[in-house]
Structure formats: structure tokens, C-alpha cells
N, C-alpha and C positions, 0 to 999 in steps of 0.2 A: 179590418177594424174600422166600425164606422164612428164618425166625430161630427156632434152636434156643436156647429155653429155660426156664424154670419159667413155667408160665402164672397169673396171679393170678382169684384170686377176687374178683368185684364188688363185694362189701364187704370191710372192713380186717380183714385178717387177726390175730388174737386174738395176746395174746402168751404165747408156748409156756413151760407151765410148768418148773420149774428141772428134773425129771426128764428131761424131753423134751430132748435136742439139735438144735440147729437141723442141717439137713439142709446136707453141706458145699459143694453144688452151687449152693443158694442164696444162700449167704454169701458164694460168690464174686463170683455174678451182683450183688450187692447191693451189691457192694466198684465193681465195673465201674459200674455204673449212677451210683453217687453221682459217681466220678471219672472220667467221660471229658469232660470240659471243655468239653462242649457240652451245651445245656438239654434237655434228652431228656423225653417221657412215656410212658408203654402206655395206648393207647386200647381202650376194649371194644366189644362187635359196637355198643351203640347209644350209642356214641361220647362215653361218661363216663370222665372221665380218672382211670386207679384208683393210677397211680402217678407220681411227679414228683420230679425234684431239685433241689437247689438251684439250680441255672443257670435251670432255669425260673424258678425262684422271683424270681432276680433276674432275668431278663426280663421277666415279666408283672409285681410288683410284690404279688402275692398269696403268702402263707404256703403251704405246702402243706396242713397242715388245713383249709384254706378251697379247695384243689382238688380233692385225692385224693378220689374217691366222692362228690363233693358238683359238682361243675361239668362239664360237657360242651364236649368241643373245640371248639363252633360258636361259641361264648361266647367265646375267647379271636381268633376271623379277625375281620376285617375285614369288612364290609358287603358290598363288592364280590368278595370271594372265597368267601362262605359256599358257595353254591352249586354252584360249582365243585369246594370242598373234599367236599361231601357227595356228590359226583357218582364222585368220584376212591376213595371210603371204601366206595360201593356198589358199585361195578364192582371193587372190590377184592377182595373177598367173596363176589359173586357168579359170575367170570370172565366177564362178558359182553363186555369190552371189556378193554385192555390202558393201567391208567391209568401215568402217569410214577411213578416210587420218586422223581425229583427234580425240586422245581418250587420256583419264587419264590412269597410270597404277603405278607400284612401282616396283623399281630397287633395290638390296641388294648391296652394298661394298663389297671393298675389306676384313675392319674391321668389317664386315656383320650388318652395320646401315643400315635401309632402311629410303629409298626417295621416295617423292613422285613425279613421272614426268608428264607433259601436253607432246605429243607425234605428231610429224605433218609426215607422212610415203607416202614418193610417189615413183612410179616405173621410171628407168631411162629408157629413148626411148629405142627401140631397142636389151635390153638385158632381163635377169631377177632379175637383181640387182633392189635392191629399195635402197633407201635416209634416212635416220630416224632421224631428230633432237627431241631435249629433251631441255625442261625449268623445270629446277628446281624450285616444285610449293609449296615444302615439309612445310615451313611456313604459305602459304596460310591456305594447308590443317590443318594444326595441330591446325589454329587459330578458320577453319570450325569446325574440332572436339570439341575444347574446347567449341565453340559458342554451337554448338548442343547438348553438356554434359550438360552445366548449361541451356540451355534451357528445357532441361529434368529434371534436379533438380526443376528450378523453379515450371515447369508443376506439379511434384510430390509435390512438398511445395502448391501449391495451389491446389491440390484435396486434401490434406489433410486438407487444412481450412475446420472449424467450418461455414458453410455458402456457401452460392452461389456466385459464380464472375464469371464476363463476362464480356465482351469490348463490344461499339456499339456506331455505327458512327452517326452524324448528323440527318442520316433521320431514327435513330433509329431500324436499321436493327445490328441483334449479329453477330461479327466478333468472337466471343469464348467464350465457356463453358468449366467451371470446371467438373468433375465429379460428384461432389457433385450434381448440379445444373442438369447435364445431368441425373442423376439416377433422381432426384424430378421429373424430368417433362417427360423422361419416353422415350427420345429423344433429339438429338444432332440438336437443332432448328437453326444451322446459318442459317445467310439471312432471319430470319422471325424477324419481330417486335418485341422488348421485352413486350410492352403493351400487345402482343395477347401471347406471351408465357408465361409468368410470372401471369398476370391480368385477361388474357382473357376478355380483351376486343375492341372492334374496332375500338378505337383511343386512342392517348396520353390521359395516366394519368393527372386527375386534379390535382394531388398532385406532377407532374413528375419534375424536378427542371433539364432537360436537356442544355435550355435556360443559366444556370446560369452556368453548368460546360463549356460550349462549349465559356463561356467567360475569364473562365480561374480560375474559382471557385471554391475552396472543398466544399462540403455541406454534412452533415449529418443530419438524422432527422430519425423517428420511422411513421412506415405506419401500415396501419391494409389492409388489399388486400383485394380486393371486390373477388379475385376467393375462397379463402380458409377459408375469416374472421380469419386471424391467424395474430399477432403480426409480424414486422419483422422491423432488424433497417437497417437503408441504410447509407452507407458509399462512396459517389461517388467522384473521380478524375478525373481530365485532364489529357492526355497522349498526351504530343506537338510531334512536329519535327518542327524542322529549326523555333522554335519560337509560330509555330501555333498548334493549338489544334485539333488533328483529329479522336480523337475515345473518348470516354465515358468507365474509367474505372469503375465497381459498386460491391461492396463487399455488399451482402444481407445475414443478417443472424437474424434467426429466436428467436423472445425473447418471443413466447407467456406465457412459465412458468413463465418466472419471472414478467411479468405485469400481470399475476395471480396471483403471489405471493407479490405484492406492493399491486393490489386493494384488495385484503384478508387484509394486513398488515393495510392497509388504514382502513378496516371496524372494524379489533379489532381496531385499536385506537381509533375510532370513540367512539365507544362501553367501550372501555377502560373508554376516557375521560369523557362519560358523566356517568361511575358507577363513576368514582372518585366525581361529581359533587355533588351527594347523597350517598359517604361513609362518616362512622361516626368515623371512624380508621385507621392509616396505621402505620403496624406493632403495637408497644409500643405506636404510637402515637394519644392523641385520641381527635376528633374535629370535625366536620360537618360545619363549617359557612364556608362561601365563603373564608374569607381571610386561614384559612388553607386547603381549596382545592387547591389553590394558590400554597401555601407553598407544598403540595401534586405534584403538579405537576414540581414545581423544584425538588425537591427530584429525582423524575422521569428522567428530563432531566440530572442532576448532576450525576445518577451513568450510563450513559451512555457512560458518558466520562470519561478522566483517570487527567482532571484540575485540578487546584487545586476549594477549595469550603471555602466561608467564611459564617459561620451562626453569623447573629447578631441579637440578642435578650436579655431584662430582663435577672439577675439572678430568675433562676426557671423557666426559660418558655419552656424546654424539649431540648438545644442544643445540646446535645450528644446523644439523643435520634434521631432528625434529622438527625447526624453525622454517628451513626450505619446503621441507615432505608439506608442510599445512600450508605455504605459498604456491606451491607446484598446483594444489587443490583446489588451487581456492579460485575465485571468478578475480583476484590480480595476478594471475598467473603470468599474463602478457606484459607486466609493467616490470619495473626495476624490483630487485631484490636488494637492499641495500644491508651491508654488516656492519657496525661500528663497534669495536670495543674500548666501553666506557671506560676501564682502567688505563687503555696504553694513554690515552686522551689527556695532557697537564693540563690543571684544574685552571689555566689562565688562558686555554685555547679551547675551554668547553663550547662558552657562548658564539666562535665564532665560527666551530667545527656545526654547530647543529643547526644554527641561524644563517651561515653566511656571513658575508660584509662587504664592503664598497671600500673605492680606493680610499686611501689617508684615514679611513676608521683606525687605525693604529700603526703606529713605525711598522713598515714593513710589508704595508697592505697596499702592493699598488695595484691591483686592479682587481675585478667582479670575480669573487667567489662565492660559490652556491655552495650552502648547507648542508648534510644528508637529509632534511626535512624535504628540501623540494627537489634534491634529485631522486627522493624516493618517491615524489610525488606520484599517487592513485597508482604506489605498489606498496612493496612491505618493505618496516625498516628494523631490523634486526640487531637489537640492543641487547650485548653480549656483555657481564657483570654489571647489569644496571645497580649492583650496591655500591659501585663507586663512582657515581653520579653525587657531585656536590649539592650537597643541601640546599646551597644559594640558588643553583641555577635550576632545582626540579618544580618552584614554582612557573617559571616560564615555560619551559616544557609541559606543564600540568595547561597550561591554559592552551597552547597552542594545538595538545593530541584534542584537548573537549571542543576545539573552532572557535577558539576568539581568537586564535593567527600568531604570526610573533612580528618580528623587527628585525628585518637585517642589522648586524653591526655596522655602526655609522650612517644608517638610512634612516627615511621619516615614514617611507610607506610598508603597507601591514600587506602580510601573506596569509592564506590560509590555507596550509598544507590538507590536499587527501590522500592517508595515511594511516594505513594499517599494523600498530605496534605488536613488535614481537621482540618480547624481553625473556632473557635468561640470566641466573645467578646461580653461584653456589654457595649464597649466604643464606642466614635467616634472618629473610627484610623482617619478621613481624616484631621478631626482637630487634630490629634497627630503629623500627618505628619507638618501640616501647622505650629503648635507650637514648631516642630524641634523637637520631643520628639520621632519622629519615620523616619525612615529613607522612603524615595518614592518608593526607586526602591525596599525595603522588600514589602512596601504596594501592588504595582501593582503585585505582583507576587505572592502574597498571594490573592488576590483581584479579583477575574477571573472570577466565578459564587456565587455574593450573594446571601443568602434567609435568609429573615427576617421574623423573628417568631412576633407576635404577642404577648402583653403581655394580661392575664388572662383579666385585664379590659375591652380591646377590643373586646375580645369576649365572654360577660357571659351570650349568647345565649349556650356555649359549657357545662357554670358551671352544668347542670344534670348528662349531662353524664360522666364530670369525678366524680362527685360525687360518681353516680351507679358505678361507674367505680373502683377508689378507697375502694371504701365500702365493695366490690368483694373479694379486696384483705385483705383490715385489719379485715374486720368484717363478711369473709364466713357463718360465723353461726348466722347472724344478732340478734346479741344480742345488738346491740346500731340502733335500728330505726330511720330513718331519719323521723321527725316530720313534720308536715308543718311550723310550728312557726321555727323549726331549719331551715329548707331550706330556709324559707325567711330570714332569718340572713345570710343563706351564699351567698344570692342572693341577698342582700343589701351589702353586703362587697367592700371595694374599692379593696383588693388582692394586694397590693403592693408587695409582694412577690411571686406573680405566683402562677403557677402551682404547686412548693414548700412546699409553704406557707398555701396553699388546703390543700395537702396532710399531713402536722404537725397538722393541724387545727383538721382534721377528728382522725387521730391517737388519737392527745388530747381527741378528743371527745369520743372517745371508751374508752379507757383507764381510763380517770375520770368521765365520765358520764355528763361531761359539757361542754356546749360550751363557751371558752372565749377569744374573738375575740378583746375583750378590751388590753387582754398584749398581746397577739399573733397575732395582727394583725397591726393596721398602729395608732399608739398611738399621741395622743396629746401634750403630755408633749414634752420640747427640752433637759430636761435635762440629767444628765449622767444616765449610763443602770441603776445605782445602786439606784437612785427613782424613784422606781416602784411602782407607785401608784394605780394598782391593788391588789386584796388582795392573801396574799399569799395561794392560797389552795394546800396541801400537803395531799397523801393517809396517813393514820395510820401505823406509820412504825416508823423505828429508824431516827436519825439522819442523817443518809448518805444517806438514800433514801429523806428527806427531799431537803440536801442540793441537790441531781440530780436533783429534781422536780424544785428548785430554778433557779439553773446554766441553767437549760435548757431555762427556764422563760428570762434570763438577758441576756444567746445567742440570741437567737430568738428576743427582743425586740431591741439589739444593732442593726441586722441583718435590722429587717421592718425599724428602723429610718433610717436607711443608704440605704432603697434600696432593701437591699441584695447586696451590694458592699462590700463583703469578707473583700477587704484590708483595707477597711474604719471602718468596722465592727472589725476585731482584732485590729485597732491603737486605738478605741475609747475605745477598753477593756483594753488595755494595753497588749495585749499577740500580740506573733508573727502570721503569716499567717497561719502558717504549725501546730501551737498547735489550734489555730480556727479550721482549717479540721478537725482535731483529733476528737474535741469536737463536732463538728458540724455530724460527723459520729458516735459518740458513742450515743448522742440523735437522730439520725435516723433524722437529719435537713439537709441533703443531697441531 
């Protein structure tokens, strides 16, 4: 590019005396030069910079008296472009080559920051001077670099994904491949159809859902590919501009393991379910009729989860036994199992049986006792008649199992038990609640997964095998055989007291050698325990073995008339709850 106009002399031209007028062509050039708003110099053939303007000035950071005729162009590029520059300035001058009039390069400062400049270089007519402006592009560039740094990161963040991604337009042709996706297939397939790279096949996928993202859809869904027959789940997006939708982004990644390992998981359960169907035991618990496959099968779902569990059943019909089998299972299997039962409990040692207390919280308290809350801690606590939990104290309780904690007795600092409730009654909380005898929101939060046992009557298709079952354990050495006349007495029994009631029944029967199902079972009479109008049979002993044989007789018969309702059972005896237990575990009535 050539450029008409006044060529300057290598050194600084003298200032023209007052006679002389400046020449009008110059003064123009001179007018142009200072004001065209970009940093401009004239370089000479051995590239000493003879003139310069402000713009320069304020680019480089140098006055012009310290450039003009005193510094050379090379002085002002950068390291990396000197060479270039000089290559571009000789082929200029000489015509051997056709260098660019426009090219990018970087300039160092005064305070040696570099810049980056756009460079426009032309030769003026007639001399060997050229022209050189400069736009400072230094922001463009830095915003280029940043753009192509995190386009690199991302590029690197997605060959590291677990899976195949690729973009691809309308008609289905890949505008980009992950690495991941380029190793599988063995080859960098842009511009081919994903159906023929991925599928291998010669047209769109019946399953391809392109239609739905090209409308502005996310869709995900699970394929099985006709090229590999391998599992894989697809995750596809929209990628707009200005609103519309122009490429197909698709994250593919491969799940064949794991719907291997669901259809296996699928077959044991399968398999699972239907041995439970014809088992005749789980764990302690022993049963085969449908209703406790039932019951087998909550058990199942119950230690699954970390909810809470409400068993309701009969006194006798194995509740804490259901209550261990779903702790045995469950992922606190390792921790404490702890039993409390809320009736033996007087209603003025609830708060300090469940909370704990420190010495002098109350006459009596001298020193650190822990609560079943945190010696059950991160195991199960197993609350057995939680309907005679007092009313007062089941808001505490209610807030302590949902994690606001509680309060030792007599202390200031807070606990926060981890503790998995397992509650059983053989009341009807809903009607507690409804009679205002139990608070709603303890109910629903205790209330979460029920399983109802079954009482003995229900099912004495079971009465053999706990029979053989029991017999096992009191009579190893089968010295009291089961008769057939005895078996149909036990198989004619109403069992009003359960599976309990079995087990006392059988004892007795070893032990005395008779079966008598007339006081030990569900009696006639309404009157009190004390006419007993069965006959007293007592082994040959002293008196005090008499009276055990007795007391056991008048436990056992308050217990059948009541149910087996414990608390109705010691009110009708006249003793407390907690000497009932007592008694009820020293005759093995437990």
C-alpha cells in the first residue's frame, strides 16, 4: 500500500524561521497525523521511528522526545514477533515477497506490560518510510484467551465424563465428540449420522426422541442399542441461540451392569418371595399360614428402612420377637437392641427411665444414670405397650425421636438420640387418640409402618409346629410325648392367651405330667382369681412349693380372664404392674 505524502527527514527537522512559512500540505498532514485517533508512527528504511503521536505516546508509555529519532521499531514488539516484524519491513522494501498491510502482533511498555495490537502498515510514495497505526485489541484478546481457556476446561470436564456426548443438528449429522465417545467408536465421526455411528443403522432410531428436543424438550429415557445389545441411559438437551433450537445436545452413558444387577435383584426377590410363601419360620418366629407370610413380609420391608414400626397384636402373640427379626435386618443390627416396657414403668419414673438424670435431680439420684434413649443410641428401642405411656410425658418423647433432643433429669445440656423406634401395643391407639387419652401428633409419628400379628386363634393351622417347636425346647429328651388325645385338646383350645399361653400350657404339661387347660386356659367362671374352681394339683413337696404351684395357677388365670392385659391383670390382684412382671417372670409366664 502506497501513501502519498511529505517524507520526513532522519533527524528532527529544524524550526522554520518566522520569514519562512510552513509549507500548507504539511500542516495539513500534520493536523491528520496528530488527530486520527489511533497511535500512528513513520518508520525509516532502518526502522528508527522519526515520527510519533500522542496515541503512541499513550500506548507505549514513552514521551515522544524519547522516541522520535532516538528509538527503533524493534524496541517497541515483543520478543516473539520481532522477527517476523523485520521479515514483513524487508520484504516490504525490497518486493521479494508480498508481506500483509494487516496483521496482529504485541508491543512491551514503558512499565514492560504487554499489549496486544491490530497493525495497518503502508509504504509512503516515493520514499522508504512506511506508516504504521496500531488499535489497541489487548481486551479483545485476553477475553479470546479466556474464552478458549474455559473452552478447554470444559472440552477436558467432558472427556472426563462417565459416558458419551455429542451435539447433532436437525438432520442428525454430529457437530462433536467427547473423547470418551471418539475412543468407543474407534473414530472422530463428525458430519455422519448419529443413527449409523452410535446404532449402526440406516435410518433414524424408532426410539430416537430428536422431534421432541428440536421443540425445546429435555428428555431422558434408558435404550438397549440394536449394534451392541448393551444397556445405555440417554440424557438429551436443547442448545438455543437467539431463542431457537439448533443442535441436539445428548449425554449417553452406559448402564448395562446395573440392569444386570436390578434383573438378578428382581430374580432373588422373586425367589426370595415365593420361599417366604412356604417358610415355616423367620428367625424366633414360627408360622407358615398366609397371614404370617404377610407379617414375614413386613418384617422385610420394615428393616429396610430406618421409620419408625408399630406392632399390634394380642398379649402373647410374639411382638418383640417381630420387633428383634426387623433389628437383626436392619443396617443397626451391630448396636443395642434395647426393651422397655412402658406399663411396668410408674408414671413418676417415666421421665427419668427414658431421659436419664444426674445426681440430686431427685431424692434418691446420686449418681449419672443413662436413659434407654442413649443406651439405645444408633440402635433400636423397643417400646412394648406404648399405650401406657402418659400423656404428659409423650410430648417429650415426640420431640426427641423427630431430633430436637431432650434433657437429662436435673441437667441443662440437650441430647440428640440416634434411634430407631420400635413400638408395640395391644390397644387401639386410634381410639386413644379419639378419647383424648393420647396425643395425634405422638400417634402419627409412631404410626408409620404397621404389622399386625395375628392372635394364636387365627391361626391354629400354625398350632403343630409351635407345638414340635416348643417341645424342642422344654422337652429335648421327649420325656412328656405329645399324645394324640393331648394334641386334640390343644387343637380344640380357644388360646386366649397366645402364643404365651401355648408355651405355659406345654411347660405345665411336662412338668406335672397333665394337661390342664381348664385353669390355665380361658375359664368360665367371672369371679375373682381367688375361686378357683379347678382342683388344686400340687407335686409332693413342702409348703412353699405348694404355694408357687398355687400363685402360678391364680397369675395365669387373672392373666386368661383379662386377655392377658398385664394392667388389668395386677388391678384385679391387687398388686402393682411392676410386682406382676416380677411374678409373671419367676413362673416363666413371660
Amino acid at each position: 500500500m502506497l501513501i502519498s505524502t511529505p517524507s520526513y527527514d532522519h533527524k528532527r527537522p529544524e524550526k522554520p524561521s518566522d520569514e519562512t512559512p510552513p509549507h500548507r500540505h504539511d500542516i495539513t498532514y500534520r493536523t491528520i497525523f496528530e488527530n486520527t485517533g489511533t497511535a500512528t508512527v513513520i518508520v525509516e528504511e532502518d526502522m528508527t521511528i522519526i515520527k510519533a503521536n500522542a496515541k503512541f505516546e499513550e500506548l507505549t508509555g514513552y514521551p515522544c522526545r524519547e522516541i522520535e529519532g532516538v528509538k527503533r521499531w524493534p524496541e517497541f514488539v515483543h520478543p516473539d514477533y520481532v522477527e517476523m516484524m523485520k521479515g514483513f519491513h524487508i520484504a516490504r522494501r525490497t518486493g521479494q515477497s508480498h508481506p500483509p498491510t494487516e496483521y496482529e502482533c504485541r508491543v512491551v511498555t514503558r512499565e514492560g506490560t504487554i499489549r496486544d495490537i491490530q497493525m495497518k502498515v503502508g509504504m509512503i510514495h516515493g520514499t522508504q518510510q512506511s506508516i504504521l497505526s496500531f488499535m489497541d485489541i489487548t481486551s479483545r484478546k485476553e477475553a479470546e484467551r479466556a474464552l478458549v481457556e474455559t473452552n478447554r476446561e470444559i472440552r477436558q470436564m467432558i472427556d472426563i465424563l462417565e459416558g458419551d456426548v455429542y451435539t447433532s443438528t436437525a438432520d442428525y449429522k454430529i457437530e462433536f465428540m467427547n473423547q470418551g465417545l471418539i475412543k468407543r467408536i474407534g473414530r472422530e465421526a463428525l458430519g455422519e449420522p448419529c443413527y449409523k455411528v452410535l446404532h449402526d443403522l440406516d435410518r433414524p432410531c424408532a426410539f430416537c426422541r430428536n422431534a421432541q428436543v428440536f421443540k425445546g424438550e429435555s428428555v431422558r429415557w434408558e435404550i438397549r442399542s440394536p449394534k451392541d445389545e448393551r444397556w445405555y441411559f440417554a440424557l438429551e438437551n436443547p442448545i438455543f441461540r437467539d431463542g431457537q433450537v439448533v443442535r441436539k445436545q445428548s449425554v449417553i452413558i452406559d448402564i448395562t451392569e446395573r440392569k444386570m444387577a436390578e434383573e438378578t435383584l428382581q430374580k432373588e426377590h422373586a425367589i426370595l418371595k415365593q420361599s417366604l410363601q412356604n417358610r415355616q419360620r423367620f428367625g424366633q418366629i414360627i408360622g407358615q399360614c398366609s397371614r404370617m407370610q404377610d407379617v414375614y413380609q413386613h418384617i422385610l420391608q420394615a428393616a429396610a428402612t430406618d421409620s419408625p414400626v408399630i406392632v399390634y397384636g394380642e398379649s402373647g402373640t410374639g411382638k418383640e420377637l417381630v420387633a428383634r427379626a426387623i433389628h437383626e435386618m436392619s443396617d443397626r443390627s451391630s448396636n443395642p437392641f434395647i426393651t422397655v416396657n412402658c406399663g411396668a414403668i410408674p408414671a413418676n419414673l417415666l421421665e427419668s427411665e427414658f431421659f436419664g438424670h444426674v445426681p440430686g435431680a431427685f431424692t434418691g439420684a446420686e449418681r449419672i444414670k443413662k436413659g434407654h434413649l442413649e443406651v439405645a443410641h444408633r440402635g433400636t428401642l423397643f417400646m412394648d405397650e406404648i399405650g401406657e405411656i402418659e400423656k404428659s410425658l409423650q410430648p417429650k418423647l415426640l420431640r426427641a425421636i423427630e431430633g430436637g433432643g431432650y434433657t437429662p433429669v436435673g441437667a441443662e445440656t440437650l441430647k440428640r438420640p440416634d434411634v430407631r423406634i420400635i413400638a408395640a401395643t395391644n390397644r387401639d391407639l386410634q381410639q386413644m387418640v379419639s378419647e383424648g387419652r393420647m396425643r395425634s401428633d405422638f400417634f402419627y409419628r409412631i404410626h408409620v409402618i404397621p404389622i399386625y400379628l395375628p392372635p394364636l386363634r387365627e391361626r391354629s393351622g400354625d398350632l403343630p409346629l409351635l407345638i414340635d417347636h416348643f417341645m424342642g425346647q422344654i422337652d429335648p429328651q421327649k420325656k412328656r410325648p405329645i399324645s394324640a388325645g393331648i394334641m386334640d385338646q390343644l387343637m380344640q383350645h380357644h388360646w386366649p392367651g397366645n402364643v404365651r399361653e401355648l408355651q405355659n400350657a406345654l411347660r405345665q404339661y411336662v412338668a406335672l405330667g397333665q394337661l390342664d387347660l381348664a385353669t390355665a386356659g380361658h375359664p368360665r367362671n367371672t369371679g375373682s382369681p381367688s375361686s378357683v374352681d379347678a382342683p388344686l394339683s400340687a407335686p409332693d413337696g413342702d409348703l412353699q412349693d405348694m404355694v408357687r404351684v398355687y400363685e402360678k395357677k391364680v397369675i395365669s388365670l387373672a392373666l386368661q380372664r383379662h386377655q392377658w392385659h398385664r394392667s388389668k391383670a395386677a388391678e384385679s390382684l391387687g398388686i402393682n404392674r411392676r410386682t406382676l412382671f416380677k411374678k409373671m417372670k419367676q413362673h416363666a409366664l413371660d
